[in-house]
Backbone bond lengths (Angstrom), bond angles and torsions (degrees), N, CA, C in turn:
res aa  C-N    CA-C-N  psi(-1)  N-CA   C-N-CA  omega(-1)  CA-C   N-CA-C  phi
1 X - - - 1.460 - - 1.522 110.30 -
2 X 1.840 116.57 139.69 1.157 111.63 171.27 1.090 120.65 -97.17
3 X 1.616 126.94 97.72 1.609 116.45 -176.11 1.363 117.10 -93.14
4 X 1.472 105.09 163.17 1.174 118.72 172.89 1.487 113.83 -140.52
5 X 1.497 115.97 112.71 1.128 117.51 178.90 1.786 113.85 -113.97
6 X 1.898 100.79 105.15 1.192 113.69 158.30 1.504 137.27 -68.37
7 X 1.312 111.13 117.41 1.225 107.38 -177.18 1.617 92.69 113.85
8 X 1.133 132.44 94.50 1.788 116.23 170.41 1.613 100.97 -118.03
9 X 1.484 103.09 75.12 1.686 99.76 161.71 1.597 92.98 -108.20
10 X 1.674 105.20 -148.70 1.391 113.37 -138.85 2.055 95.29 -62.93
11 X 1.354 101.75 -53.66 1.374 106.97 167.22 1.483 130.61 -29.58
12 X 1.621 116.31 -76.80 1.066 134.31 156.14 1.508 122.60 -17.39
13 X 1.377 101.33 -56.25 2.096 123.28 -177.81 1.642 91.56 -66.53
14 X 1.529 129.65 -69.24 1.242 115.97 -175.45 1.471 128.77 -50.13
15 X 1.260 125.84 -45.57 1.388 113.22 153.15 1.290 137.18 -73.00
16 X 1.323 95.86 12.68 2.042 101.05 166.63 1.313 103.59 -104.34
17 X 1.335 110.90 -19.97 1.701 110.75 174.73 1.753 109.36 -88.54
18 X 1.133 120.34 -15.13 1.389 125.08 163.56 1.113 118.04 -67.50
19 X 1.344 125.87 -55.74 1.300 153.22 170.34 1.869 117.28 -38.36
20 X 1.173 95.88 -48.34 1.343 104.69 -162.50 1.422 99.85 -105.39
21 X 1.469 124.10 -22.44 1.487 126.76 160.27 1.509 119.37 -47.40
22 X 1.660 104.54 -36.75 1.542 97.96 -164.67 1.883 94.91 -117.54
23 X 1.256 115.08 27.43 1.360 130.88 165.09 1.530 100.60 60.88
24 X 1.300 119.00 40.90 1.519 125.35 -169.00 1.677 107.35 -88.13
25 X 1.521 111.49 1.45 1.765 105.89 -174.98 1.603 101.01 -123.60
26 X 1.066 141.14 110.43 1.541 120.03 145.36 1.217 141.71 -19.02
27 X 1.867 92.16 -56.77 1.814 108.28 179.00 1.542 83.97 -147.47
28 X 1.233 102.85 144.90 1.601 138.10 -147.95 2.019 100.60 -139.94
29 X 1.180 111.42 101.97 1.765 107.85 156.62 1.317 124.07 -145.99
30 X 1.704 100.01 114.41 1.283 112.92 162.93 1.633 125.02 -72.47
31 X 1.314 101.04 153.86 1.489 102.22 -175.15 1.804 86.38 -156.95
32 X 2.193 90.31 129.25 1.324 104.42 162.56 1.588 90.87 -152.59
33 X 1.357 101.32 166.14 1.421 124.83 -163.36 1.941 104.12 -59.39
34 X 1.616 110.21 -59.41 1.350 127.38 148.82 1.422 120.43 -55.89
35 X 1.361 154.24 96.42 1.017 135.70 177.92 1.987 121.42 -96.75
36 X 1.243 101.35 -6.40 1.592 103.95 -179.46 1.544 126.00 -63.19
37 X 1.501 99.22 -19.85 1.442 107.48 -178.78 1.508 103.81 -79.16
38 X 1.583 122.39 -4.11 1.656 106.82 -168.00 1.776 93.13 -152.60
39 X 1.625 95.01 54.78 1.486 102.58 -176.19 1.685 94.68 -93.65
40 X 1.499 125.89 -29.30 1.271 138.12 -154.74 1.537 93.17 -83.41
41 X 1.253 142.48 0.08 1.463 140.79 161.42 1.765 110.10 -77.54
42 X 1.286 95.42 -23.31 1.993 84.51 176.70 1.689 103.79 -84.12
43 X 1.197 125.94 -5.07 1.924 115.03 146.20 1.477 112.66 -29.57
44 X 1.228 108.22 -41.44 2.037 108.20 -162.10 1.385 86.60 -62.95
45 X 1.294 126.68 -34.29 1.710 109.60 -152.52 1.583 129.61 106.31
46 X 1.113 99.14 -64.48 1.745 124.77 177.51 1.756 105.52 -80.35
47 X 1.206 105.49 -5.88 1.758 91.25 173.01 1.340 119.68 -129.01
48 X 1.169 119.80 144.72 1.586 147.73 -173.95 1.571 106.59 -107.34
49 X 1.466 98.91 109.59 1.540 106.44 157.83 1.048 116.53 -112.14
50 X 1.681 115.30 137.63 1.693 145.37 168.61 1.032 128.28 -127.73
51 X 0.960 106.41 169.08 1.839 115.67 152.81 1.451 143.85 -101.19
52 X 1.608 73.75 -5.02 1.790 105.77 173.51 1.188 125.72 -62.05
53 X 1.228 139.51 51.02 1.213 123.72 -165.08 1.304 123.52 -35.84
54 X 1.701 118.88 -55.52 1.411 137.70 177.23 1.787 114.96 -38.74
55 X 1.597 87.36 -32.40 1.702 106.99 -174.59 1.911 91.99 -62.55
56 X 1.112 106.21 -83.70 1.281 122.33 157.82 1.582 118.83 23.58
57 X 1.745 84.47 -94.72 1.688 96.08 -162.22 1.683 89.97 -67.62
58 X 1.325 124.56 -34.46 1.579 115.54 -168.09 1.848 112.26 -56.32
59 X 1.242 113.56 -27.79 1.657 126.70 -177.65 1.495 110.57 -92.34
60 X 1.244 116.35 -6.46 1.238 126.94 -168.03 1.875 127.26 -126.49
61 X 1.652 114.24 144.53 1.129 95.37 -171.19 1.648 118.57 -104.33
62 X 1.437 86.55 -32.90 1.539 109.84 174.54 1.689 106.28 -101.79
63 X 1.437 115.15 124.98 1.332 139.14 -167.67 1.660 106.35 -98.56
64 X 1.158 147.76 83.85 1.316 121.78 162.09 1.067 114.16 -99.56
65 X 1.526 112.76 144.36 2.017 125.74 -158.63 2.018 81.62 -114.85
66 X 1.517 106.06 112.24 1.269 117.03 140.79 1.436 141.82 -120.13
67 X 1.650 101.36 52.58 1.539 126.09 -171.84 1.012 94.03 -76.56
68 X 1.720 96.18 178.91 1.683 136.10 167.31 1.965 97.35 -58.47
69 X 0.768 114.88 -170.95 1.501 118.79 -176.23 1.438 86.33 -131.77
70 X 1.101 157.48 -62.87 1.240 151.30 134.81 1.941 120.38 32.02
71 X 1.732 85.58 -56.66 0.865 124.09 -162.16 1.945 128.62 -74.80
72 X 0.946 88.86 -55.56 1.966 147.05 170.09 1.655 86.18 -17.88
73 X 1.359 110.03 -90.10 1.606 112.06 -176.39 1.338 120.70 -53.57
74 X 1.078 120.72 -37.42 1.731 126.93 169.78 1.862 107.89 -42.02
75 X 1.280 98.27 -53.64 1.667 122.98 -151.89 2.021 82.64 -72.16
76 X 1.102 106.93 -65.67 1.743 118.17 -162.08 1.713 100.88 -69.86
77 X 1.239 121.04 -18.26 1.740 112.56 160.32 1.739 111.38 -73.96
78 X 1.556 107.97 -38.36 1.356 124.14 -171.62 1.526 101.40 -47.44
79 X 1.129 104.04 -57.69 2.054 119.09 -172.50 1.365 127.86 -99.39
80 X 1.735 102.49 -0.02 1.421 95.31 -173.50 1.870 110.85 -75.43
81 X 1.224 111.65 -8.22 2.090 99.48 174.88 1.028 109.23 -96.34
82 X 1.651 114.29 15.26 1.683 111.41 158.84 1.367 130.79 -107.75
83 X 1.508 103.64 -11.36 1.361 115.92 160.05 1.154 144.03 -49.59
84 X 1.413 143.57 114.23 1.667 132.01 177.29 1.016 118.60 -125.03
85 X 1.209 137.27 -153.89 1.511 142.91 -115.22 1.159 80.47 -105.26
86 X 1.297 117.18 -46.89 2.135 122.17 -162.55 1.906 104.26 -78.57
87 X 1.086 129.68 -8.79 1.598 123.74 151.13 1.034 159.57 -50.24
88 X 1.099 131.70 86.10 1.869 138.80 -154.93 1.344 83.45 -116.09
89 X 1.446 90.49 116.03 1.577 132.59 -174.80 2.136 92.55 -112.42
90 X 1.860 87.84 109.45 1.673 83.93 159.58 1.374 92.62 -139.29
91 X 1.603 76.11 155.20 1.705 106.10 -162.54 1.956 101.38 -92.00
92 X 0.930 127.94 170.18 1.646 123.77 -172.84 1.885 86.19 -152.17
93 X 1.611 109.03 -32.71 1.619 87.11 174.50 1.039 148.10 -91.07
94 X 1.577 122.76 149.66 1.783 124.23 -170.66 1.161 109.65 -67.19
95 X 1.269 109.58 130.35 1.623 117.88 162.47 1.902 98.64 104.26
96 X 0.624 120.66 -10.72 1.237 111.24 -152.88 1.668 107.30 -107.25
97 X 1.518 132.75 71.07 1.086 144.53 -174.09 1.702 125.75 -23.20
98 X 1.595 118.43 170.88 1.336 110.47 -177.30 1.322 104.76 -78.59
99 X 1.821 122.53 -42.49 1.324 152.87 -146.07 1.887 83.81 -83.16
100 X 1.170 126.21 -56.05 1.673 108.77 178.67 1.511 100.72 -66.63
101 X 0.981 134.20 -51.01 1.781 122.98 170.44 1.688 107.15 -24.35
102 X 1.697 93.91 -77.96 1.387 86.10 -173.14 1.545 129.73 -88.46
103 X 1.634 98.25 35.28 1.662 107.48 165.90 1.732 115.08 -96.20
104 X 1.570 99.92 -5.34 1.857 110.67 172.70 1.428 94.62 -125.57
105 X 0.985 151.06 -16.73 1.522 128.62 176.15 1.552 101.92 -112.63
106 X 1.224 123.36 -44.44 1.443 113.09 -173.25 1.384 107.79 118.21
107 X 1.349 105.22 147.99 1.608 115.70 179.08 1.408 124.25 -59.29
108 X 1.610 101.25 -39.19 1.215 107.15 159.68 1.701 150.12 -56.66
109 X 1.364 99.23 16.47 1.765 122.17 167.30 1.666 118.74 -112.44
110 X 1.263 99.28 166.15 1.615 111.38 -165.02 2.054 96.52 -87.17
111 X 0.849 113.48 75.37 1.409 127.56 -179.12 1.438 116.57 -80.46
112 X 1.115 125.71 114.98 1.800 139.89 -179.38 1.602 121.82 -151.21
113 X 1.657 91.46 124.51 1.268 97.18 -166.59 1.958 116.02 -99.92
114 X 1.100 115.27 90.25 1.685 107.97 176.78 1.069 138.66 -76.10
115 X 1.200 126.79 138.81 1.518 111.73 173.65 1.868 116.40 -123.97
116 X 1.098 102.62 133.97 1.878 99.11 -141.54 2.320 73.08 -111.05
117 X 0.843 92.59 -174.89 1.759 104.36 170.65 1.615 104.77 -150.71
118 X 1.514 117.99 165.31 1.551 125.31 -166.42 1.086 110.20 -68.44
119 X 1.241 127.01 -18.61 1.595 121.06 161.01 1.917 133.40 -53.39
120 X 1.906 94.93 -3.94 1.181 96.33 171.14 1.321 111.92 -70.44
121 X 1.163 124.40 -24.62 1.533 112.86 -159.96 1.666 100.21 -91.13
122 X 1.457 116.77 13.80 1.533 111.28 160.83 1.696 111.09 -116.41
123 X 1.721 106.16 18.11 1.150 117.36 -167.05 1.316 125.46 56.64
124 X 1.208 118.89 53.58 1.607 115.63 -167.22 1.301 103.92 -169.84
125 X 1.394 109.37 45.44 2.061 122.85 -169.07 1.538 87.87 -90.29
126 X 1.549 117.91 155.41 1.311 128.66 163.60 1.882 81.50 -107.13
127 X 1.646 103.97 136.66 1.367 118.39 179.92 1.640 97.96 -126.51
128 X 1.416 104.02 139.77 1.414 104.00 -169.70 2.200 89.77 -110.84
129 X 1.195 119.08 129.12 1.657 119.51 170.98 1.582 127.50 -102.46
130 X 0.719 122.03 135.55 1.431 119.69 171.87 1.628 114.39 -123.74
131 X 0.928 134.84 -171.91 1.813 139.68 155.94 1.280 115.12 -174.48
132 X 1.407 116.47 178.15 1.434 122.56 -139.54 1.968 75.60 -109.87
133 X 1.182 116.33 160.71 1.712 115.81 -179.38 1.555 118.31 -52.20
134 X 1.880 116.07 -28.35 1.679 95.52 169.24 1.567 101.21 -100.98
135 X 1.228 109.84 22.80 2.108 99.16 172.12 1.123 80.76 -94.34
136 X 1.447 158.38 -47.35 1.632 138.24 -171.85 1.449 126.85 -35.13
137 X 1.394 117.58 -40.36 1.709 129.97 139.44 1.914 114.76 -28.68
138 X 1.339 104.73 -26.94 1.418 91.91 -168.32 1.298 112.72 -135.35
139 X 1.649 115.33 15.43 1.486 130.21 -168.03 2.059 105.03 -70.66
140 X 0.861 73.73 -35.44 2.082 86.46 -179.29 1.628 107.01 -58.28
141 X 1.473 104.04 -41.15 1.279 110.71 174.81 1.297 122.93 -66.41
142 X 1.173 126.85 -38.43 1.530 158.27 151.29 1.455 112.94 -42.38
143 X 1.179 122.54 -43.76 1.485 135.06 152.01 1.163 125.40 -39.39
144 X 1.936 95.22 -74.44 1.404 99.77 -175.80 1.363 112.88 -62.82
145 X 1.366 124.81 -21.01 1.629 118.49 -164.41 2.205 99.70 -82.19
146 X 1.039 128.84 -25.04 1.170 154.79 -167.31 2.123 105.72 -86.90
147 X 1.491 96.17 -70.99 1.524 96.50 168.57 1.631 120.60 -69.07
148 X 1.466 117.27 13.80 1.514 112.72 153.14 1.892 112.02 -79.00
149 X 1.288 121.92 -15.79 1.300 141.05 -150.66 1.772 113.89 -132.00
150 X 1.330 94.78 19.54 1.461 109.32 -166.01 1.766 127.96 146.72
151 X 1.452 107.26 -144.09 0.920 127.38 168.60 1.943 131.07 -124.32
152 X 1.209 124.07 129.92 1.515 103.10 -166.42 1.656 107.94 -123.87
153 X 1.144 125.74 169.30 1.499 122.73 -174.55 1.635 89.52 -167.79
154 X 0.985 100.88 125.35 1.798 125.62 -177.64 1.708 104.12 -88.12
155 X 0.968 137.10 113.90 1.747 152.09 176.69 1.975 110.92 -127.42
156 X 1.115 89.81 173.66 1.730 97.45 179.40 1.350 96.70 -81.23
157 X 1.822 87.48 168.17 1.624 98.37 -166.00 1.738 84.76 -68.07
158 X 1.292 126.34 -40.71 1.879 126.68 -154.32 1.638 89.51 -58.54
159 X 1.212 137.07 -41.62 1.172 126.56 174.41 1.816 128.28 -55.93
160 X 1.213 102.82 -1.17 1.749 104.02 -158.75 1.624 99.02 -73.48
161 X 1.465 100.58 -38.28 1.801 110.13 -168.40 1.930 94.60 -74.04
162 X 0.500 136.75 -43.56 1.821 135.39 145.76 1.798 125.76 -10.53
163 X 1.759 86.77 -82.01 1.511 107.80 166.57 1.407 98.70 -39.10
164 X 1.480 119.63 -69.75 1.353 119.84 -141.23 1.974 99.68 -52.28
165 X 1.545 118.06 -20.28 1.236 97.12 -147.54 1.890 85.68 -107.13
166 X 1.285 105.15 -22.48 1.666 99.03 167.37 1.221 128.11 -69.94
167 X 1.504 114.70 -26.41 1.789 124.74 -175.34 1.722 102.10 -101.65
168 X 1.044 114.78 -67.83 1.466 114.77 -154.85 1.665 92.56 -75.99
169 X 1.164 110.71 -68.20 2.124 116.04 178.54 1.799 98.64 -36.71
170 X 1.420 96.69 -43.43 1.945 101.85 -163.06 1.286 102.76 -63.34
171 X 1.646 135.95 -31.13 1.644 110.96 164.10 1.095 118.01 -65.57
172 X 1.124 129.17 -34.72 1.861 116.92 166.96 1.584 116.69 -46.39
173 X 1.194 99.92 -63.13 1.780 112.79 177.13 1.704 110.31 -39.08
174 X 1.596 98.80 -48.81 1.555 87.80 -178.88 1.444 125.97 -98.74
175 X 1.670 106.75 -10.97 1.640 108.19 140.32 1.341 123.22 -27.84
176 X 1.290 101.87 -75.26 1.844 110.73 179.73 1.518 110.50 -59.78
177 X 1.310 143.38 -17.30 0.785 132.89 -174.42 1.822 112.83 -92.96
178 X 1.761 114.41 -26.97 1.197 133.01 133.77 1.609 114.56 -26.80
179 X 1.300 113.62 -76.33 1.663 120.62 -168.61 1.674 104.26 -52.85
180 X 1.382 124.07 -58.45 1.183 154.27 -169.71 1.934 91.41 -47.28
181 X 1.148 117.85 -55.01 1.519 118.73 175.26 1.769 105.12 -69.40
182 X 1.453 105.77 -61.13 1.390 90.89 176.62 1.293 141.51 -44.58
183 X 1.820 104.35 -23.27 1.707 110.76 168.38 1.630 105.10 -71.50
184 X 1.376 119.94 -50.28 0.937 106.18 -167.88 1.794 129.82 -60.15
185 X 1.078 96.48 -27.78 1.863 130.27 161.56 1.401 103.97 -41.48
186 X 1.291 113.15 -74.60 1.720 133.16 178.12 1.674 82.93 -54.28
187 X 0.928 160.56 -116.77 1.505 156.82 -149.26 1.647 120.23 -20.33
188 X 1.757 95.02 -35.66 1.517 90.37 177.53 1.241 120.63 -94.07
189 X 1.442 119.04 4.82 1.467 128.27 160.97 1.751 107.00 131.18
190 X 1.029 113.45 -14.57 1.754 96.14 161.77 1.329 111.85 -104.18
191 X 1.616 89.27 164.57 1.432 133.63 -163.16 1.699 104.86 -64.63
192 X 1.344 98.64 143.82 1.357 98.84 -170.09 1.773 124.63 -51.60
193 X 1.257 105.34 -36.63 1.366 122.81 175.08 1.810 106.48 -51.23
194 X 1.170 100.96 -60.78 1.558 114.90 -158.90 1.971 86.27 -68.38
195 X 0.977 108.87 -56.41 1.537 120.50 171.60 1.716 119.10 -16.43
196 X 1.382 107.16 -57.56 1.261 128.52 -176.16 1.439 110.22 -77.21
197 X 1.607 103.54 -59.54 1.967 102.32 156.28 1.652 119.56 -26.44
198 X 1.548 90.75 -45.60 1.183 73.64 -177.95 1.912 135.16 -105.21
199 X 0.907 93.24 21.51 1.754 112.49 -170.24 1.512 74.11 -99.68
200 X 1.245 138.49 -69.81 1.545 135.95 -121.60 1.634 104.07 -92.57
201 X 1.116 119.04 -21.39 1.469 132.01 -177.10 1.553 102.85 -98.99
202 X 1.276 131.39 -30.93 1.386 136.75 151.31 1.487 108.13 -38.12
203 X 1.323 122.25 -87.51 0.835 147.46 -179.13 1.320 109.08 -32.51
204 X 0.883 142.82 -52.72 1.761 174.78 179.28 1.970 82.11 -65.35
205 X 0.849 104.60 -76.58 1.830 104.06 -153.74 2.244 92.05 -57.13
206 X 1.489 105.33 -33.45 1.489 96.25 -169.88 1.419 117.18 -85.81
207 X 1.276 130.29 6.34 1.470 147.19 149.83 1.152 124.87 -89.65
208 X 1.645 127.89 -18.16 0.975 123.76 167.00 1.822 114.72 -101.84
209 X 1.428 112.67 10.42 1.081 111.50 163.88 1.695 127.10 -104.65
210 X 1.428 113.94 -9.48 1.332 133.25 135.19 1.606 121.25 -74.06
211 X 1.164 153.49 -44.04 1.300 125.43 103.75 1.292 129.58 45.54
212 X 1.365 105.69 -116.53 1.551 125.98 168.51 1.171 127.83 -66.76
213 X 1.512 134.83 -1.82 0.981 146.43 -158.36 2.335 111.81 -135.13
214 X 1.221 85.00 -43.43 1.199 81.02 169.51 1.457 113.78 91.07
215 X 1.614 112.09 1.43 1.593 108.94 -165.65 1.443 103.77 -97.27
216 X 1.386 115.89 177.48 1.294 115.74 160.39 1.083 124.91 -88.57
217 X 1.675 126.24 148.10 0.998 102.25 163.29 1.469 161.31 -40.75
218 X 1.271 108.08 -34.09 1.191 107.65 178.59 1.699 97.02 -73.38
219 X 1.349 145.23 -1.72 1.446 110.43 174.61 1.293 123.78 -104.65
220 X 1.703 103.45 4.16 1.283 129.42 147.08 1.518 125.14 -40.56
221 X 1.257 103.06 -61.68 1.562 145.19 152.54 1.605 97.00 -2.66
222 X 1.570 93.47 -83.00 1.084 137.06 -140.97 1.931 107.07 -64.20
223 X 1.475 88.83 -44.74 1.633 97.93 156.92 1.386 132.85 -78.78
224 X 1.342 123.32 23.74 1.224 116.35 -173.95 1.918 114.80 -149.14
225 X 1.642 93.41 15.40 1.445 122.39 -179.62 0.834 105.27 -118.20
226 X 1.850 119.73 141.84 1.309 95.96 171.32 1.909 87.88 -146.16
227 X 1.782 110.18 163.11 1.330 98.60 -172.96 1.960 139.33 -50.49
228 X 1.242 116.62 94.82 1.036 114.01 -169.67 1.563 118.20 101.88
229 X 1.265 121.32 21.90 1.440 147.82 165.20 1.458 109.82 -55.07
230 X 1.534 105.53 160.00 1.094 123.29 153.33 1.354 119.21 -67.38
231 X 1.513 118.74 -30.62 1.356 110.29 -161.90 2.013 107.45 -99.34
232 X 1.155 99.24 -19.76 1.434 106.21 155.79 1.602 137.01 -44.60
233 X 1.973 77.84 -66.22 1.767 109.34 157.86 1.812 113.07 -20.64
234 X 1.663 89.01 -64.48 1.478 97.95 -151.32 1.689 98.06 -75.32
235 X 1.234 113.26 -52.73 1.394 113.09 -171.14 1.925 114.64 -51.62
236 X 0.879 116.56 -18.16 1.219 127.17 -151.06 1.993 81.65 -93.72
237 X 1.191 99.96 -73.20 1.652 109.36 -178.65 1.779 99.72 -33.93
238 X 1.084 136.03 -47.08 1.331 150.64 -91.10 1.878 68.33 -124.81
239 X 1.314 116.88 -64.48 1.745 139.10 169.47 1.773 102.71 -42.12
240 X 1.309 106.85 -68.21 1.561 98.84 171.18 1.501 136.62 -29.33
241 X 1.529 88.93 -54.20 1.449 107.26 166.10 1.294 125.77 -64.51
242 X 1.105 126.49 -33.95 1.652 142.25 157.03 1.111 104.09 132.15
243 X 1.374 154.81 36.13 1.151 136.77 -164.64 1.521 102.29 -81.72
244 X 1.064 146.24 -60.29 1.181 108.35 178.23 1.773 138.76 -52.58
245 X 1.910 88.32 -34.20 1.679 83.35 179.57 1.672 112.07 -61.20
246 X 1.349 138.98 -4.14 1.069 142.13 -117.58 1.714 90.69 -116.03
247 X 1.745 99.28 -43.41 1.429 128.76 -169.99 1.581 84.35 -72.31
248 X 1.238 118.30 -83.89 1.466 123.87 -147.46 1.436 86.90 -67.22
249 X 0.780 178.01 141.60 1.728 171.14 -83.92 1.707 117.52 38.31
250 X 1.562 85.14 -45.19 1.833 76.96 -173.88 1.802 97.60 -121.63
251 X 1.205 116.90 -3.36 1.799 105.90 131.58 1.691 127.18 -63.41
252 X 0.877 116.89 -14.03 1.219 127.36 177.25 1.657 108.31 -90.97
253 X 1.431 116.46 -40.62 1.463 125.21 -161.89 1.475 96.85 -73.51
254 X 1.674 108.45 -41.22 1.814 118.56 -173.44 1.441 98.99 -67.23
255 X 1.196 119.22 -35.20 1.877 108.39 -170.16 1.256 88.74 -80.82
256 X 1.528 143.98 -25.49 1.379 122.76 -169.48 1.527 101.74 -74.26
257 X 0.963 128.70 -14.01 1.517 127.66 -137.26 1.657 84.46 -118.21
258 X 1.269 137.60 -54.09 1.693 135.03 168.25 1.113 105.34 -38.78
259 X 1.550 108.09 -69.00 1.229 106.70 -166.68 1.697 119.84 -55.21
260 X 1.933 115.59 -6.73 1.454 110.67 -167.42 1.857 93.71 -115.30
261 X 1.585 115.97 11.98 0.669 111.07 129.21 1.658 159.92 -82.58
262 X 1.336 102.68 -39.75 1.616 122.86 167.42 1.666 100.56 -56.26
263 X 1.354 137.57 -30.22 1.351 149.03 -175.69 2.045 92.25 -68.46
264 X 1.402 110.54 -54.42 1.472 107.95 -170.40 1.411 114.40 -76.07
């Protein structure tokens, strides 16, 4: 594959380092306005850094835009009379629809909009995809370039303002929900360090056993309670307090709040 990744800030760099980790590009070009900070990527060999964008999309087949949003329409007027038939254009920015894509390039391109979260850059992003009706021809591709860097699941575009607040908002949520164990850890007598070891590798082992397993949680649950337990005990208190209503409350508050942004 010939990529081209516009825009190489922090975003941009993680899926070129995904990319090129699992030897997923042939020919590889970044393009940012500054280019000295990401001169040390032409080591691989196979990649070209510029500022050229035009240079870019012309050497390239697959386009990914990880700009400013600001930015976005400037960049896609810049390149759209160099574009052709062989271009799969994916989008990486929020807010920024299929229907404004194809109000400067035209319907007639392979148009897909992703939304990856900061866990790509440890290779392990949940990316939510969508595309415009002829990017569906090229959504697999979009996949595969994405599931080197994670995990991917294709939904409607009406779902993206959703995604955004379960995937990208949801590492914060489960940050704090990380910290939130680690205090309690630090309370029962270890050290903050060991504390965090141990919230974060927990945490880590109980997603990847739904994961690999395929169950729900609760029958997860279900094995690790037993009548009149401690771990019953705690979860139950844990419910009193609201912890779940607490979660689904301010997942709910963040989609109210996107959505009263995209409105402004």
């Amino acid at each position: 594959m010939k990529i081209a990744i516009i825009g190489a800030g922090n975003l941009g760099l993680s899926i070129a380092k995904g990319v090129l980790h699992s030897n997923g590009a042939t020919t590889m070009y970044l393009t940012k306005r500054n280019t000295s900070a990401i001169k040390a990527f032409e080591k691989y060999g196979n990649v070209v850094v510029t500022s050229d964008n035009q240079e870019a999309v012309k050497q390239s087949d697959i386009l990914i835009f990880a700009v400013q949003p600001g930015h976005f329409s400037k960049i896609l007027n810049e390149v759209k009379g160099i574009l052709t038939e062989n271009h799969v254009l994916i989008s990486t920015i929020t807010g920024f629809s299929i229907s404004k894509m194809e109000e400067i390039v035209g319907s007639d391109k392979y148009v897909i909009r992703s939304m990856p979260n900061t866990a790509i850059s440890v290779g392990n992003s949940m990316t939510c995809i969508c595309s415009n009706e002829l990017g569906k021809k090229r959504i697999d591709l979009a996949k595969a370039i994405f599931n080197r860097m994670g995990h991917t699941l294709e939904i409607p575009e009406e779902q993206m303002q959703a995604a955004t607040v379960i995937c990208a908002s949801g590492i914060a949520f489960w940050m704090r929900l990380i910290r939130a164990t680690t205090q309690g850890a630090i309370q029962l007598g270890f050290d903050a360090k060991e504390a965090q070891e141990l919230a974060m590798h927990t945490c880590n082992g109980a997603a990847s056993l739904l994961i690999d397993s395929g169950s729900h949680p609760e029958e997860e649950i279900d094995r690790v309670t037993t009548p009149k337990g401690c771990t019953i005990e705690g979860l139950n208190e844990m419910e009193h307090q609201g912890l779940s209503s607490s979660l689904i409350r301010g997942i709910v508050t963040s989609f109210e709040k996107i959505n009263e942004i995209k409105k402004g």
